[in-house]
Structures are given as C-alpha cells and as structure tokens.
PAPASE-806179 format. One line per field, with one value per residue (C-alpha): x, y, z; chain; residue number from 1; residue in three letters. Coordinates in steps of 0.5 Angstrom, whole numbers. Example, Ala and Ser with C-alpha at 12.3 -4.5 7.8 and 13.67 -1.06 7.14 Angstrom:
! PAPASE-806179
east: 25, 27
north: -9, -2
up: 16, 14
unit: A, A
pos: 1, 2
code: ALA, SER
! end
This chain:
! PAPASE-806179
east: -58, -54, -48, -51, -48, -52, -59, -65, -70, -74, -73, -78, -83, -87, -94, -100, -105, -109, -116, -117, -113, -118, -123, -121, -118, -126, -129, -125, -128, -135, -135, -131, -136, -142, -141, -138, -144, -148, -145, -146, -154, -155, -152, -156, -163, -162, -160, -163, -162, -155, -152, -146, -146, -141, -135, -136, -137, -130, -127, -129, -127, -119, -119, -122, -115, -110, -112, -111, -105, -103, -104, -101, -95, -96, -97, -91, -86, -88, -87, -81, -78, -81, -82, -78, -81, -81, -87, -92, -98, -94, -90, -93, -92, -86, -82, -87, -83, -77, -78, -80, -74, -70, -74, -78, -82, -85, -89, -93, -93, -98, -106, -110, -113, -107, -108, -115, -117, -112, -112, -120, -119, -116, -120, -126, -122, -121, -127, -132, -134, -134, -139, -143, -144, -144, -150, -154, -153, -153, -151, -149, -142, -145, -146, -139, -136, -139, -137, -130, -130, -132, -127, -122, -124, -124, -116, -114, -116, -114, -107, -103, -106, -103, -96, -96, -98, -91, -87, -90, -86, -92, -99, -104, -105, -110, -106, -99, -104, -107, -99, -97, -104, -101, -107, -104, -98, -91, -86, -81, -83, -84, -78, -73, -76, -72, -66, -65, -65, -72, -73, -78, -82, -87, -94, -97, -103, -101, -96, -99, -98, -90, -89, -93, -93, -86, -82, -84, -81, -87, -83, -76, -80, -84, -78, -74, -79, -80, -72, -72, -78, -76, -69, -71, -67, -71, -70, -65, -69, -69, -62, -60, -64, -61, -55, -57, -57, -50, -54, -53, -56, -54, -55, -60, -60, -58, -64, -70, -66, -62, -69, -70, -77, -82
north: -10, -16, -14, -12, -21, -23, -20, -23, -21, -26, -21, -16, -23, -22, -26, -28, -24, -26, -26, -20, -17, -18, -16, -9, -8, -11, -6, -1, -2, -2, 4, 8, 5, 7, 14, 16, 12, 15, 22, 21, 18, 25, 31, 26, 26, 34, 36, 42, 44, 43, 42, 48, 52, 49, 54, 51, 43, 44, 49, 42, 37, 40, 41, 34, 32, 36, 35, 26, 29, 32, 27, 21, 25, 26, 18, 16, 22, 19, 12, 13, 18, 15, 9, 3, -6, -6, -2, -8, -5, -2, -8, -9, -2, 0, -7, -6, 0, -2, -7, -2, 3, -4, -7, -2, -6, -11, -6, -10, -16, -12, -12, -7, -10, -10, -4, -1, -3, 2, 7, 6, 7, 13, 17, 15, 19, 25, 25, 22, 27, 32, 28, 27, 34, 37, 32, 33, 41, 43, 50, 53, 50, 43, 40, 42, 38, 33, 32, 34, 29, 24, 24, 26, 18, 15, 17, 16, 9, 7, 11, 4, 4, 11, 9, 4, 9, 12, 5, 2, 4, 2, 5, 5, 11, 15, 14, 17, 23, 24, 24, 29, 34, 33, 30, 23, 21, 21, 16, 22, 26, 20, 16, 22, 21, 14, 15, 20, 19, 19, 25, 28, 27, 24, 25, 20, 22, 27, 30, 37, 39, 36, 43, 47, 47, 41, 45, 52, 46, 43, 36, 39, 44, 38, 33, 39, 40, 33, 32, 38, 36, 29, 28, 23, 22, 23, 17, 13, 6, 7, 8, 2, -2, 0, -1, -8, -9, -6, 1, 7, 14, 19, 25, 31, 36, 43, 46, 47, 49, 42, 39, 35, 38, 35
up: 57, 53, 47, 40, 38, 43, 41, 37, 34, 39, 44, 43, 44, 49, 51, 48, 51, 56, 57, 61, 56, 50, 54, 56, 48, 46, 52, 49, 42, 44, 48, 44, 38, 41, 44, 37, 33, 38, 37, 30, 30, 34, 29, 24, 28, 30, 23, 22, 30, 31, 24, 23, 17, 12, 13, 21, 18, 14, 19, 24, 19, 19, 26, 27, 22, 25, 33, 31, 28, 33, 39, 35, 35, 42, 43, 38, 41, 48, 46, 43, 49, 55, 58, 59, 57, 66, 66, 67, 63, 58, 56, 49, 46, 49, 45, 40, 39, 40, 35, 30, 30, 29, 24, 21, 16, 21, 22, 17, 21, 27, 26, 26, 32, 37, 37, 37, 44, 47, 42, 43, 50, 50, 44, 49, 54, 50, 47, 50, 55, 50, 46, 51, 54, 47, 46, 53, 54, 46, 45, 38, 37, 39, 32, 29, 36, 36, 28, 29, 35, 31, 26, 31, 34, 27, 25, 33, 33, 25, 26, 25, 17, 17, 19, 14, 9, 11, 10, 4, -2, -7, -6, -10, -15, -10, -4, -9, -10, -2, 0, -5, -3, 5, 7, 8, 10, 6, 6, 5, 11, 16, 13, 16, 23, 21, 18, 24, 31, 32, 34, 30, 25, 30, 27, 24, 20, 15, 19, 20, 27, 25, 20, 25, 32, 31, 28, 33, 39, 43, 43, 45, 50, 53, 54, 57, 61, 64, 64, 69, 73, 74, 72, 67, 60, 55, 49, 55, 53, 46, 45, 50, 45, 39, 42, 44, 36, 34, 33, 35, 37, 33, 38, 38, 33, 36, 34, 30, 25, 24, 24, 16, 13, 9
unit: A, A, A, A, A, A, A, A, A, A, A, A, A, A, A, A, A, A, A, A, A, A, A, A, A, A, A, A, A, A, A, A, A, A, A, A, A, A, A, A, A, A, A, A, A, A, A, A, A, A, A, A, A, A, A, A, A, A, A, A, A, A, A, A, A, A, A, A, A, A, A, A, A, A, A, A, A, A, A, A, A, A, A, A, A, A, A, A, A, A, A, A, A, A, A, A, A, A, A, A, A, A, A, A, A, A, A, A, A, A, A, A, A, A, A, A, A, A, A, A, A, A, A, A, A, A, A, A, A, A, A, A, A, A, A, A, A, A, A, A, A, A, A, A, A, A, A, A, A, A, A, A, A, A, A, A, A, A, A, A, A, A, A, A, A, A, A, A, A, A, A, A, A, A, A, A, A, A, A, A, A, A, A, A, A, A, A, A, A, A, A, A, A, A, A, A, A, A, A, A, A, A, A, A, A, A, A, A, A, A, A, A, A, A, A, A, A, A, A, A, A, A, A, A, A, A, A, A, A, A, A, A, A, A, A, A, A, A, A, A, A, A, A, A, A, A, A, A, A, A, A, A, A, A, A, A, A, A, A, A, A, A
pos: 1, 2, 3, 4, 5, 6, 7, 8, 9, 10, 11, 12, 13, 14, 15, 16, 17, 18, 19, 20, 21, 22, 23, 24, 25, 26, 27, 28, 29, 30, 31, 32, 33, 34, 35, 36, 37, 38, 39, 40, 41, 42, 43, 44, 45, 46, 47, 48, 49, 50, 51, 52, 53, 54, 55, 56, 57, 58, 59, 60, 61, 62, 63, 64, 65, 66, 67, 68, 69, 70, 71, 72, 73, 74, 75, 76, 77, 78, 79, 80, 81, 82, 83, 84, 85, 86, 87, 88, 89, 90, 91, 92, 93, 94, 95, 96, 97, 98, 99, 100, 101, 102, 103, 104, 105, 106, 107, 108, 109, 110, 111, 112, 113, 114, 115, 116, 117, 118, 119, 120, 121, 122, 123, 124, 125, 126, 127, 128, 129, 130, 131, 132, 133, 134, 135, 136, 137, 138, 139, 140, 141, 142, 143, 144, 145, 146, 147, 148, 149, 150, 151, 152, 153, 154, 155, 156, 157, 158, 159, 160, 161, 162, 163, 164, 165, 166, 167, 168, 169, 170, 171, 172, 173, 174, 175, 176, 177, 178, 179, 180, 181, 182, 183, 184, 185, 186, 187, 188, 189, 190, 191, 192, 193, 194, 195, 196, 197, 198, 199, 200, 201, 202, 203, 204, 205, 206, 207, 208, 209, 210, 211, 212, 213, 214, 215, 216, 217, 218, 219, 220, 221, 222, 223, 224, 225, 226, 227, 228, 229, 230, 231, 232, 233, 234, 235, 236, 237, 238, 239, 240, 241, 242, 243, 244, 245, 246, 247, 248, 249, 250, 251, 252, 253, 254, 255, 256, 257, 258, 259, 260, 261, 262
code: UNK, UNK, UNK, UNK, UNK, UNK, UNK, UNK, UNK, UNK, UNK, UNK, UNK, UNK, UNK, UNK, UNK, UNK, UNK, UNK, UNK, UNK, UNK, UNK, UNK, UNK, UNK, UNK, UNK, UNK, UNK, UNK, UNK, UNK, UNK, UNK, UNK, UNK, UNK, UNK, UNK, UNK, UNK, UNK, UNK, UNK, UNK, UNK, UNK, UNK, UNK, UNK, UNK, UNK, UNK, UNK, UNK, UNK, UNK, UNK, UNK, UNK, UNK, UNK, UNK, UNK, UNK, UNK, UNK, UNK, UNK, UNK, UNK, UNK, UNK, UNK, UNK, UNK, UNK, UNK, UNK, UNK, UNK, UNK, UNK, UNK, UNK, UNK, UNK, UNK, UNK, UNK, UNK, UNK, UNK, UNK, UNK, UNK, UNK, UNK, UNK, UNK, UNK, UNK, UNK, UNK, UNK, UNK, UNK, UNK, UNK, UNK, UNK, UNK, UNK, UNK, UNK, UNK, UNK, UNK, UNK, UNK, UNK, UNK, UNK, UNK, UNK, UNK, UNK, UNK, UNK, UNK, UNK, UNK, UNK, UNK, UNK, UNK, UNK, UNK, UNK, UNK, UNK, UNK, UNK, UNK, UNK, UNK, UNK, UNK, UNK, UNK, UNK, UNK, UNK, UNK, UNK, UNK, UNK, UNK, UNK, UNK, UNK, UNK, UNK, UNK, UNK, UNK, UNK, UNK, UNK, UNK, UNK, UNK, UNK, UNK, UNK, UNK, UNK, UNK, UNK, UNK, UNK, UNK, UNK, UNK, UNK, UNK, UNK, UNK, UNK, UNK, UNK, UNK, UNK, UNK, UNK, UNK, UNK, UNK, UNK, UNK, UNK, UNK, UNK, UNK, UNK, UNK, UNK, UNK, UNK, UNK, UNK, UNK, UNK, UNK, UNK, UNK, UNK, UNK, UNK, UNK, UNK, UNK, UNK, UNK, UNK, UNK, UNK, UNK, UNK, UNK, UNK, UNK, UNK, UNK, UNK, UNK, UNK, UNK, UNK, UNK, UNK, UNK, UNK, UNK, UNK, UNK, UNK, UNK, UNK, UNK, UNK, UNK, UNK, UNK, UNK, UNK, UNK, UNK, UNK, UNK
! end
C-alpha cells in the first residue's frame, strides 16, 4: 500500500452493485423472511401444542439476545482480523470496515439494506434448518426454538442499527434507558473497541457475550488458533490500512486483564 499523504477517502470506493448482487442481497431477504415469518405463523397456529412455559419463553428470548450478540461479535471480530479487499467476494464489507475504523461516523452514511442481503443469508444458514426441523419433527422444545430463532434472525440481520446505537451521541430517551439497563448497546462500551486497537469489544447488540465469554478469551483463543494453523496474522490488513491513513496499531493487549470493561 501507498503512504498515509497519498490516501483518500476515495479509497474504500468500491463499484455500484451489480444486478446479480441485488438479486442475491433481495433472494436472501425473501428466504430468510419467509422461513422466520413461517416459523412464527407455525408457534402461532400451534399454540397451545407447542407453546413453552413462560419461564422457557423468556429463558428463549435471552438465549435469542445473547447468541445474536454473540455472532455479531464473531462477524465484526472476523472482519476486522481476517480478510483482506483482494477477496473478490468479500471486497465490500472487508473496505467497509477499513473505512469505519478510519472514519468512525460514516457509519451513517451506510443503509440498513447494504447489509441486510448477506446478513439474511447468513441468519438463513444458521437457523433455517433449525426452524425447519423444529416445524416438521416437533418435540417439546420446538416451540422455545422456533421463537428463540426467530429473535435471533431479527437482531442478526438489523445488527447496523444496533452499531449505530453505539456511535450516536443523542438518543432519544427510551434509547439512553435501553443502554443504561444493558439491553442495548452503549456508546461508552463499543467506543473502547475504537479508541484501542479494535481488538475487543466486538459484540454489537448489547455486548453481553463481550462481558461473558470475551472477557473468558474466545477472540484471543480463536486468533491464536488460526495464527497457529495457518500462519496468517491476526489484524495484518487492518493495520496496513490505518497506516495507509498516518494511523497506527496500538499493539495487543497482554492479557485479559489489560482489556477496558464496560
């Protein structure tokens, strides 16, 4: 890469998108709707068959909260470490990235839709099967996944909003409230994944699964593990681009306990 005067903000342009790409964000979208409208029309007309307990229904509600938490950690931890804009197929959320730890705020300037398509595909992934099988084999759990699924499906593929959440200085009261319970991201937790080397932090709905199994090490253990299987190392890219931009890496901490809390 070029030296940090040569860089622009019109570096992490990338095309328009290309119809093929519409239709696979729109595809996306409408399978992902439909099997978790499908999954909730299911519990609905099953009710008093396969309706959980009410202890289950909010146990599922939590657990719904806590794995979209957690796998929009996984995403954001993955984009930010890994990959490099040379993967053809990843190009726009990898400069997508980039772009944010450089210019945190155009976060705004990105719709909801640019990334709904993928983030649908992969919710779709994850829980469709799921779902489905819930749906066509039952059993006495049936009716706590398919709900816990479907919330899970919801804050996977609205996780920009949630970011935002962690970026917007004025919220409106009901939002200030949601951050202060720990039901909604706060800008004081996800602002210490920027003002460090963006290497905590990661989880972008509330930031549970950052207190629990963030803190216990999961991102650490991971990037050792694939450092150690592939050779590969770990936030390479994401350092060339901040240098690109006269920024720089602030080095890991040395262990958890070096890590802010929120």
């Amino acid at each position: 890469m070029s030296g940090g005067s040569q860089a622009t903000a019109d570096a992490f342009a990338t095309e328009p998108y290309t119809p093929g790409e519409v239709r696979f964000h729109v595809t996306g979208g409408a399978l992902n709707g439909a099997v978790t409208l499908g999954g909730l029309a299911w519990l609905a007309l099953t009710f008093r068959e396969h309706a959980p307990s009410w202890p289950w229904m909010a146990l599922a509600l939590l657990a719904g909260v806590y794995a979209a938490d957690l796998v929009s950690g996984l995403l954001h931890w993955a984009f930010d470490t890994w990959f490099s804009e040379g993967i053809t197929f990843l190009r726009r959320m990898v400069l997508q990235v980039r772009e944010h730890h450089v210019f945190p705020n155009r976060i705004f300037h990105i719709h909801f839709l640019h990334d709904a398509g993928t983030l649908s595909w992969i919710a779709l992934i994850l829980t469709g099967p799921l779902v489905l099988g819930m749906i066509l084999f039952g059993g006495r759990a049936a009716g706590a996944v398919v709900l816990a699924a479907a919330v899970f499906n919801v804050l996977l593929v609205t996780m920009l909003a949630f970011h935002k959440c962690g970026h917007r200085a004025r919220q409106p009261r009901s939002i200030r409230l949601l951050q202060r319970s720990g039901l909604l991201l706060s800008v004081t937790h996800h602002s210490r994944h920027h003002l460090g080397n963006h290497d905590f932090n990661y989880c972008l709905i509330n930031g549970w699964a950052d207190r629990t199994l963030g803190r216990l090490g999961l991102f650490r253990g991971l990037e050792w593990l694939i450092a150690r299987s592939t050779g590969a190392k770990p936030q390479e890219n994401d350092h060339e681009w901040l240098c690109r931009f006269g920024r720089k890496g602030y080095g890991r901490a040395q262990d958890l306990g070096d890590q802010r809390t929120a």
